[in-house]
ZATIDO-825087 format. One record per residue (C-alpha): residue in three letters; z, x negated, y. Coordinates in steps of 0.25 Angstrom, whole numbers, padded with zeros to 4 digits. Layout:
REM residues N
{"Ala" {Z X Y}} ...
This chain:
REM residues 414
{"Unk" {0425 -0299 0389}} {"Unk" {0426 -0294 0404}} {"Unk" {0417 -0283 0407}} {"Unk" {0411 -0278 0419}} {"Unk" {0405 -0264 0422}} {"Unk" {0394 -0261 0431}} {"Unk" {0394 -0246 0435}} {"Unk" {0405 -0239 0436}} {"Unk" {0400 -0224 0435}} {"Unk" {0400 -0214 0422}} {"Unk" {0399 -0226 0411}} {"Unk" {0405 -0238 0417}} {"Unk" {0417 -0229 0420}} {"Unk" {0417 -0226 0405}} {"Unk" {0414 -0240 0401}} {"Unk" {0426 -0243 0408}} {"Unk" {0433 -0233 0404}} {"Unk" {0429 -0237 0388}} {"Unk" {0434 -0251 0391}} {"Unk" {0448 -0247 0395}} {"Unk" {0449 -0235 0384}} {"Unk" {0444 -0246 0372}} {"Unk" {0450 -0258 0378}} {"Unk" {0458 -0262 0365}} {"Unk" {0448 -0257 0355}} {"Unk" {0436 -0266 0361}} {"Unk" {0446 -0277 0361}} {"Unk" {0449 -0273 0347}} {"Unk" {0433 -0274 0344}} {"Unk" {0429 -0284 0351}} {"Unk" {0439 -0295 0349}} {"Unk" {0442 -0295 0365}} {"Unk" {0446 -0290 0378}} {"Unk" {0434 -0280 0385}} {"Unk" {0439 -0282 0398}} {"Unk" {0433 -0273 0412}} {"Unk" {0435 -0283 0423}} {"Unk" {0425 -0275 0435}} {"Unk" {0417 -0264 0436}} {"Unk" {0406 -0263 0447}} {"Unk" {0402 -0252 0454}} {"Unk" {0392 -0256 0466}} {"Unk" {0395 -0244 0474}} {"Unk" {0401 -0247 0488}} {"Unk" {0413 -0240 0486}} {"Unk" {0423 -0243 0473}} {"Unk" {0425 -0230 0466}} {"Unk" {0437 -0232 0460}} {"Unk" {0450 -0242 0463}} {"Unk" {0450 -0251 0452}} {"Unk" {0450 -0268 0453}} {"Unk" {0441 -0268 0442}} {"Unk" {0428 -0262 0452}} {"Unk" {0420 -0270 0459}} {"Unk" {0406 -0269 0467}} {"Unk" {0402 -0282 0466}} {"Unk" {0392 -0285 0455}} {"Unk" {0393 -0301 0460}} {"Unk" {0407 -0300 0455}} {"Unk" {0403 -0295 0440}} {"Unk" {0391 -0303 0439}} {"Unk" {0397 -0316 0444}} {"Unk" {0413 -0314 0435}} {"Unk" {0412 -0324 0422}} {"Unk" {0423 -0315 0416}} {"Unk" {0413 -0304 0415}} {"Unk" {0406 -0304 0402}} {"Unk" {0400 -0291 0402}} {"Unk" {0394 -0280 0410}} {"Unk" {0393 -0265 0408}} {"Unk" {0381 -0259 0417}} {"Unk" {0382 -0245 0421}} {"Unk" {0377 -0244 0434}} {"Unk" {0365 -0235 0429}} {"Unk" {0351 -0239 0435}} {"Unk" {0342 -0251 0434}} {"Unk" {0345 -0259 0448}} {"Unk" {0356 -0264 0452}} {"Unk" {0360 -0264 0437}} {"Unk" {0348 -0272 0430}} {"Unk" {0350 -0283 0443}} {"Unk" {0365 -0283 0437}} {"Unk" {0366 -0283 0425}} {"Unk" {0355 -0295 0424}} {"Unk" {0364 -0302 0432}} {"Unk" {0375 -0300 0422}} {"Unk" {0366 -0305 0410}} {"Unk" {0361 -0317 0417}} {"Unk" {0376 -0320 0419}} {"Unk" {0378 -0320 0403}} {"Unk" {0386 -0307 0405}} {"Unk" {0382 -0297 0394}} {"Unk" {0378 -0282 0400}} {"Unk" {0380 -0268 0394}} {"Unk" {0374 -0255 0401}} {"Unk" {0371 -0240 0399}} {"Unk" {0360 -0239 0410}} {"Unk" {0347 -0235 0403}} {"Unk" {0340 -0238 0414}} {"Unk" {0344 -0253 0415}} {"Unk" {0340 -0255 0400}} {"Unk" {0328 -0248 0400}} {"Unk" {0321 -0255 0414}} {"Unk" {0328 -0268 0412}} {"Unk" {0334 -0269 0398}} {"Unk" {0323 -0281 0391}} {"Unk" {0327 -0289 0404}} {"Unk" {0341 -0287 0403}} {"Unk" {0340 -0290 0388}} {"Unk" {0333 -0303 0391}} {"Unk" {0341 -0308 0401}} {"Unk" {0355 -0304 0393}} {"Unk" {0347 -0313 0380}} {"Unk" {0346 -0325 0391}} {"Unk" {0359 -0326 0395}} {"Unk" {0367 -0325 0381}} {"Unk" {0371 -0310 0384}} {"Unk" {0370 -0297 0380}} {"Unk" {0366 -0283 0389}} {"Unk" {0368 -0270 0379}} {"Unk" {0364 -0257 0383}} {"Unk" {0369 -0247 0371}} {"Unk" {0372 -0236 0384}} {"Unk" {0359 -0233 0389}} {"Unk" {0354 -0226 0377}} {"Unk" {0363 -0213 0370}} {"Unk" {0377 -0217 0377}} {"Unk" {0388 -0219 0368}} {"Unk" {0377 -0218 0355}} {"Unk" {0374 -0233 0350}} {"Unk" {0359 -0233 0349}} {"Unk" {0355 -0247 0355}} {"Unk" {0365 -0254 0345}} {"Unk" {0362 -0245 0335}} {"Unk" {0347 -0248 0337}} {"Unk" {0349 -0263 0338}} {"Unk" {0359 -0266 0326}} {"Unk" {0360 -0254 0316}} {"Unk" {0345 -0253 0317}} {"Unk" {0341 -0267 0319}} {"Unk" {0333 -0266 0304}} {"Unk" {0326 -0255 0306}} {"Unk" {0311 -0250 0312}} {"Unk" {0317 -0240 0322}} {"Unk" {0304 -0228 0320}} {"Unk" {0312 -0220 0328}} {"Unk" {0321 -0219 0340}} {"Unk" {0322 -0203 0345}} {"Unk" {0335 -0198 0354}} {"Unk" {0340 -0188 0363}} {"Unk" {0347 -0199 0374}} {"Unk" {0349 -0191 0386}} {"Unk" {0361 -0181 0386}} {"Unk" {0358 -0172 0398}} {"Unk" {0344 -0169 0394}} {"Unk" {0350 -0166 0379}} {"Unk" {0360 -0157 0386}} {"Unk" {0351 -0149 0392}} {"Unk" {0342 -0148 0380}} {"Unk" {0353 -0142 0373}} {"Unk" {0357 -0132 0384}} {"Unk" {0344 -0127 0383}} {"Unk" {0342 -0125 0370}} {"Unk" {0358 -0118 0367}} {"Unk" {0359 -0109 0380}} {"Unk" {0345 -0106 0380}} {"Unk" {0344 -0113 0395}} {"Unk" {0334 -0118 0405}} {"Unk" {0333 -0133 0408}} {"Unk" {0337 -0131 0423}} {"Unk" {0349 -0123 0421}} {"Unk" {0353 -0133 0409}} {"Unk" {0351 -0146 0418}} {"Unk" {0361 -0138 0429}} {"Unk" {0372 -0136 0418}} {"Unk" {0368 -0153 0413}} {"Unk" {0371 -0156 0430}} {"Unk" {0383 -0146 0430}} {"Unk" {0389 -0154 0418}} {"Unk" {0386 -0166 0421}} {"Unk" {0376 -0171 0412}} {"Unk" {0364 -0171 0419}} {"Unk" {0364 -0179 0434}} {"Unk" {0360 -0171 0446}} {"Unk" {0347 -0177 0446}} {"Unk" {0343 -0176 0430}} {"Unk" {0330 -0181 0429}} {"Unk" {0334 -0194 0421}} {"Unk" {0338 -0184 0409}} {"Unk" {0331 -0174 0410}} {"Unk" {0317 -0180 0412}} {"Unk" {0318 -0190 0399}} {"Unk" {0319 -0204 0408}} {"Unk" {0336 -0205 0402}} {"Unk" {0330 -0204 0390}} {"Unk" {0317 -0212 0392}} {"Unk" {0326 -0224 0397}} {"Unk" {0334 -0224 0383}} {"Unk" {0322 -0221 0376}} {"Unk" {0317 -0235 0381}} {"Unk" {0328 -0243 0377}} {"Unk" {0326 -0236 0364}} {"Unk" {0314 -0240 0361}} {"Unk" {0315 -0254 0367}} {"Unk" {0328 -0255 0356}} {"Unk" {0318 -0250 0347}} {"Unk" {0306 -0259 0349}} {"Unk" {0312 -0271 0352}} {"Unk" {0304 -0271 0368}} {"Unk" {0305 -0264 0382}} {"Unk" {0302 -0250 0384}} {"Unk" {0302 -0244 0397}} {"Unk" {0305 -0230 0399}} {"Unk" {0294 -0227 0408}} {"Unk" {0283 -0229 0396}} {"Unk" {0292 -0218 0388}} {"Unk" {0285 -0206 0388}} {"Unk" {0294 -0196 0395}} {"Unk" {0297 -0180 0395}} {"Unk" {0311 -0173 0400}} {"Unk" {0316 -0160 0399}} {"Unk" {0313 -0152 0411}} {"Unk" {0302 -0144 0404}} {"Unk" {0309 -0140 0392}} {"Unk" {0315 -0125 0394}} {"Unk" {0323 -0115 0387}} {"Unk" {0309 -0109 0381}} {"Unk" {0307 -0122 0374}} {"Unk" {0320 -0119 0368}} {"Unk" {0318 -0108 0362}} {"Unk" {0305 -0112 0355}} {"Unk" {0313 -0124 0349}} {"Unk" {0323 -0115 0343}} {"Unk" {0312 -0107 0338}} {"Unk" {0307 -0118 0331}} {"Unk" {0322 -0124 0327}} {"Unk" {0321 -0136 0337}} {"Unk" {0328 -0141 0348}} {"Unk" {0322 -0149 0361}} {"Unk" {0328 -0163 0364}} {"Unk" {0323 -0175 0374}} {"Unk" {0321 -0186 0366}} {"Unk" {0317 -0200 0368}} {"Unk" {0309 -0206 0356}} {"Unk" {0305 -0220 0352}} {"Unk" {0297 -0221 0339}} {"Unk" {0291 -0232 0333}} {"Unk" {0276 -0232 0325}} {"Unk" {0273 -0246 0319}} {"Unk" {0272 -0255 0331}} {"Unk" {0269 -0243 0341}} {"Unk" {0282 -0237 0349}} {"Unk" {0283 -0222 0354}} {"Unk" {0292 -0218 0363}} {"Unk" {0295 -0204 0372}} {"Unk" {0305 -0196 0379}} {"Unk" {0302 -0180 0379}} {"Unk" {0309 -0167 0374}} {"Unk" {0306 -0164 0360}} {"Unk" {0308 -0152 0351}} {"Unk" {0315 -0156 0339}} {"Unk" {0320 -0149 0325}} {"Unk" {0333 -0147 0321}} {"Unk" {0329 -0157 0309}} {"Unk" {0330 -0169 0319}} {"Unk" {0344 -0175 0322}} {"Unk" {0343 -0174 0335}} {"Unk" {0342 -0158 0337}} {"Unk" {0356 -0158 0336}} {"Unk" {0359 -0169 0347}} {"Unk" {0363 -0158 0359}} {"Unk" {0370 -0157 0371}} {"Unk" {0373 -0172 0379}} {"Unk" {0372 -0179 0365}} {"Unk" {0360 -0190 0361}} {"Unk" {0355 -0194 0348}} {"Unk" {0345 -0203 0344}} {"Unk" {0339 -0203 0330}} {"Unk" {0334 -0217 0326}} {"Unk" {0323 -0217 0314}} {"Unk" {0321 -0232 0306}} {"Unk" {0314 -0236 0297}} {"Unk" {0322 -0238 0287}} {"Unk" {0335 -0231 0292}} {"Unk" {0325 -0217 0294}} {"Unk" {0334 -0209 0305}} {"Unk" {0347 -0209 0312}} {"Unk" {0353 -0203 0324}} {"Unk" {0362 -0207 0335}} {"Unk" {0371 -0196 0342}} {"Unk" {0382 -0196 0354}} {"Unk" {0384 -0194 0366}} {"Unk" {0374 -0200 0374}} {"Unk" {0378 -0201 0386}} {"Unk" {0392 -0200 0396}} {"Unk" {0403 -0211 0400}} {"Unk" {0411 -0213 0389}} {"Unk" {0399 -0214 0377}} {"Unk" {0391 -0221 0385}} {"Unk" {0402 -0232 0388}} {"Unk" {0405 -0233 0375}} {"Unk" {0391 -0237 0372}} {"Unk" {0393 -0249 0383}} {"Unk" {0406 -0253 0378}} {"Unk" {0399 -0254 0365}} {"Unk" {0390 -0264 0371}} {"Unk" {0402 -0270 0377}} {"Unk" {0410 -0274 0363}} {"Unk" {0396 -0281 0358}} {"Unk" {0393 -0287 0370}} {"Unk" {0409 -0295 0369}} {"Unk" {0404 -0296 0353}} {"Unk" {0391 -0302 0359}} {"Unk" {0396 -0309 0369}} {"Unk" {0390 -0323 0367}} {"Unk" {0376 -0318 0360}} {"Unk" {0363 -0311 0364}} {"Unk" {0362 -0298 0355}} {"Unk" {0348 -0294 0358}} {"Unk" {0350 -0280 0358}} {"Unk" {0337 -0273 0367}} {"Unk" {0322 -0279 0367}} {"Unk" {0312 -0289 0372}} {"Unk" {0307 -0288 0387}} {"Unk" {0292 -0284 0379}} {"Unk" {0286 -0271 0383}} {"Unk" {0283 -0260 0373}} {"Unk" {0271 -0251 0372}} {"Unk" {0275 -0238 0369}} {"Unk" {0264 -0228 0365}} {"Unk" {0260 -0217 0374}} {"Unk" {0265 -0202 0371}} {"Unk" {0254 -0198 0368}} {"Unk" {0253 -0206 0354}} {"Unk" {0268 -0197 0348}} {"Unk" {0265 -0187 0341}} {"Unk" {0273 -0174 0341}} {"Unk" {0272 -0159 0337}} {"Unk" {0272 -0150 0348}} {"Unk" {0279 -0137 0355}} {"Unk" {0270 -0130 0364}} {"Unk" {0272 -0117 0371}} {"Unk" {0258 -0111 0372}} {"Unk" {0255 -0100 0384}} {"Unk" {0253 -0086 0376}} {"Unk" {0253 -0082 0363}} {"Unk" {0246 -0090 0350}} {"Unk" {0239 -0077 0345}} {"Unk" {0222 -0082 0350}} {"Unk" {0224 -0097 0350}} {"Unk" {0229 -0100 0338}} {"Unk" {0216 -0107 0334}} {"Unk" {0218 -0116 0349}} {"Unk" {0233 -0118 0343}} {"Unk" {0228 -0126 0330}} {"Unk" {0216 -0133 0337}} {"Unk" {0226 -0139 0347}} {"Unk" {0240 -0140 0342}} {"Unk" {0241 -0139 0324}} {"Unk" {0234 -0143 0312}} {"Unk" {0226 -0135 0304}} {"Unk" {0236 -0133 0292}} {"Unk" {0248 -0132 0302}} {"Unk" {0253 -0115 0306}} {"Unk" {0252 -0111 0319}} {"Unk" {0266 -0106 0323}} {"Unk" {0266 -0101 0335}} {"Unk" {0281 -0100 0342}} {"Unk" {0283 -0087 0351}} {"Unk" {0298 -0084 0357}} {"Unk" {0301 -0070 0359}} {"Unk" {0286 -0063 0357}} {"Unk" {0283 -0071 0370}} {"Unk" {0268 -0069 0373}} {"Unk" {0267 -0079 0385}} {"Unk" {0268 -0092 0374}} {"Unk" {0273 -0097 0361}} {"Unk" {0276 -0111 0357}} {"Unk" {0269 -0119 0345}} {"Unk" {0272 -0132 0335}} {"Unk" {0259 -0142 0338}} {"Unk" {0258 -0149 0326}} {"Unk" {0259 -0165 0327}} {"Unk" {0250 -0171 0337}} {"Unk" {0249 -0184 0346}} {"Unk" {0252 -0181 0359}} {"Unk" {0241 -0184 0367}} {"Unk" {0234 -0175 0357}} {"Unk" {0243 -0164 0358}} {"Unk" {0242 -0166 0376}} {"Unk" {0226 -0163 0375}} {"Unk" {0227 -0152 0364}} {"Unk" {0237 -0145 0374}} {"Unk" {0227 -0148 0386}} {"Unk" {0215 -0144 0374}} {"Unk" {0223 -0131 0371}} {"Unk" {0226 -0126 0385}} {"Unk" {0211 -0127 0390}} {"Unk" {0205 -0121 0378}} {"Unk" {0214 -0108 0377}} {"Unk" {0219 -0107 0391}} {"Unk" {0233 -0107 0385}} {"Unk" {0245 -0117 0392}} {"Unk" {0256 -0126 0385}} {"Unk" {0266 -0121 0391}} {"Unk" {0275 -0132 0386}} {"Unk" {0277 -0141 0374}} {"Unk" {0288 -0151 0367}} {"Unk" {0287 -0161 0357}} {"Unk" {0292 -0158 0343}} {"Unk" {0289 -0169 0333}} {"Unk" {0287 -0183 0333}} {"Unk" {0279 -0191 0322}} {"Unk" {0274 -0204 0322}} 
């Protein structure tokens, strides 16, 4: 199989790079030569003096040799416009770019099942962790409930920093720059669309049909601070960006926001540029997925998995991703969680007001106070829908004059 790679930055670098290093052991497994014949990079300049470069895309699409194409260009044009062009020549297409998969993914799909070919995409969620394959084989005879991860590296390392040095969020997204895990402009992390993108293909893996990102209900991480911190290890949590899909009978929830989990949960422990997705089935109950999530080498090594069974495959659709149908997910206000709230002042008169808006009637009010601070305290809601919880808040602040200064979402039940 003669491959060509699209992109020649971070990960089509390490593609290529995977390709030299394995040479014999993919030959090995796959019962034939994987061989690099170019590798496209549009800019106007060549970066580096090698025959194999080209800025042509004519010349890949238009080669007969070239029965394979790795996208890592990043973005959705001129990439979609590309690889469509590849499909509809027979040729089958791997790529790590998110973006592509989440906006164009159903077509791309379709297009590869009329022309006899394949387009795999294991890359663009968890880099080097195996959850689109893992999703679609391993898990093919089960009712996934349940699909929870932490999928974006720079927001997990600066969660992390938080919580060990004690720091604020602004002075731990300088040190993220500085080391090179976050970009100069960080708003793709850090406010939740990384990890709303990869929630999407998630959920459309799940459900069978097309999910766009931008009905994904989505929080970041700007607002969490160091004070948040120190009530979660108060109570023996942690705070983690997660992106959630849950399934209840026929009805699909789905949302991107920090939440403030127990050390009970498996992913408490998930810490510094690490990911981890726990997967709950029916039948299976839960398992969870951990690596590295993103950088050269694991990310290639996710496409060249995509590679060897796209030469395994290379006369047959697989079928891996969904239909072009749209899905409905339900709006945010219908999850129900438990809630931290940091409450202006201290509990000591509104007690009452606490339990008429926020707990039970058999549940302990347990008000949480750092350092004998008089100015607020935080409290445990107990489990309420969050449209509910939104007017209680609203309810609670105009009745006793008293602001929510802040709250997280601890608990999900469905």
């Amino acid at each position: 199989m003669k491959v060509a790679i699209m992109g020649y930055g971070t990960i089509g670098s390490g593609v290529a790079e995977v390709l030299r290093v394995n040479q014999e052991i993919l030959k090995k497994k796959i019962g034939e030569p994987v061989e690099l014949k170019y590798v496209l990079d549009i800019r106007e300049s060549i970066p580096e003096d090698n025959d194999k470069l080209i800025n042509d895309f004519s010349i890949i699409e238009n080669d007969d040799e070239v029965g394979l194409v790795v996208e890592t260009m990043g973005g959705i044009h001129p990439a979609y416009e590309f690889v469509k062009a590849c499909l509809e020549k027979g040729k089958h297409c791997v790529t790590s770019n998110k973006a592509l998969v989440d906006a164009c993914g159903s077509k791309l799909i379709s297009i590869a099942k009329a022309h006899n070919c394949n387009f795999y995409f294991e890359a663009s969620v968890g880099g080097g962790i195996p959850v689109i394959r893992t999703i679609h084989h391993n898990y093919a005879g089960e009712n996934l409930i349940e699909i929870t991860g932490i999928m974006n590296g720079t927001t997990n390392f600066i969660l992390t920093n938080m919580r060990e040095k004690g720091a604020d969020f602004g002075e731990t997204l300088e040190e993220a720059q500085r080391l090179g895990y976050a970009e100069r402009d960080p708003s793709s992390d850090i406010d939740g669309f990384d990890t709303s993108r990869k929630t999407a293909i998630l959920l459309s893996m799940a459900s069978g049909n097309r999910c766009r990102h931008e009905d994904i209900y989505t929080e970041g991480i700007r607002d969490i601070s160091k004070l948040d911190f120190s009530y979660a290890h108060e109570l023996g949590m942690s705070i983690k960006l997660l992106g959630s899909v849950q399934q209840v009978e026929d009805k699909y929830f789905a949302y991107v926001v920090p939440m403030m989990i127990p050390k009970s949960d498996p992913l408490f422990s998930v810490d510094g540029v690490f990911n981890g997705i726990r997967i709950v089935g029916n039948c299976l109950g839960t398992t969870m997925l951990y690596g590295m999530g993103a950088g050269k080498l694991p990310t290639a090594s996710a496409v060249v998995s995509d590679i060897i069974a796209a030469v395994r495959h290379k006369n047959e659709f697989q079928g891996i991703g969904w239909s072009e149908n749209m899905l409905e997910i339900e709006p945010m206000g219908s999850n129900a969680f438990s809630y931290f709230i940091r409450v202006e002042g201290t509990s000591s008169d509104i007690e009452a007001d606490l339990r008429e808006y926020f707990l039970n009637e058999d549940s302990e009010l347990k008000p949480i106070v750092l350092d004998n601070r008089t100015d607020e305290f935080a409290l445990l809601t107990d489990v309420m829908f969050e449209d509910d919880f939104l007017d209680n808040v609203k309810a609670f602040e105009a009745k006793t004059g008293r602001r929510i200064f802040h709250f997280i979402r601890t608990e999900k039940e469905t």
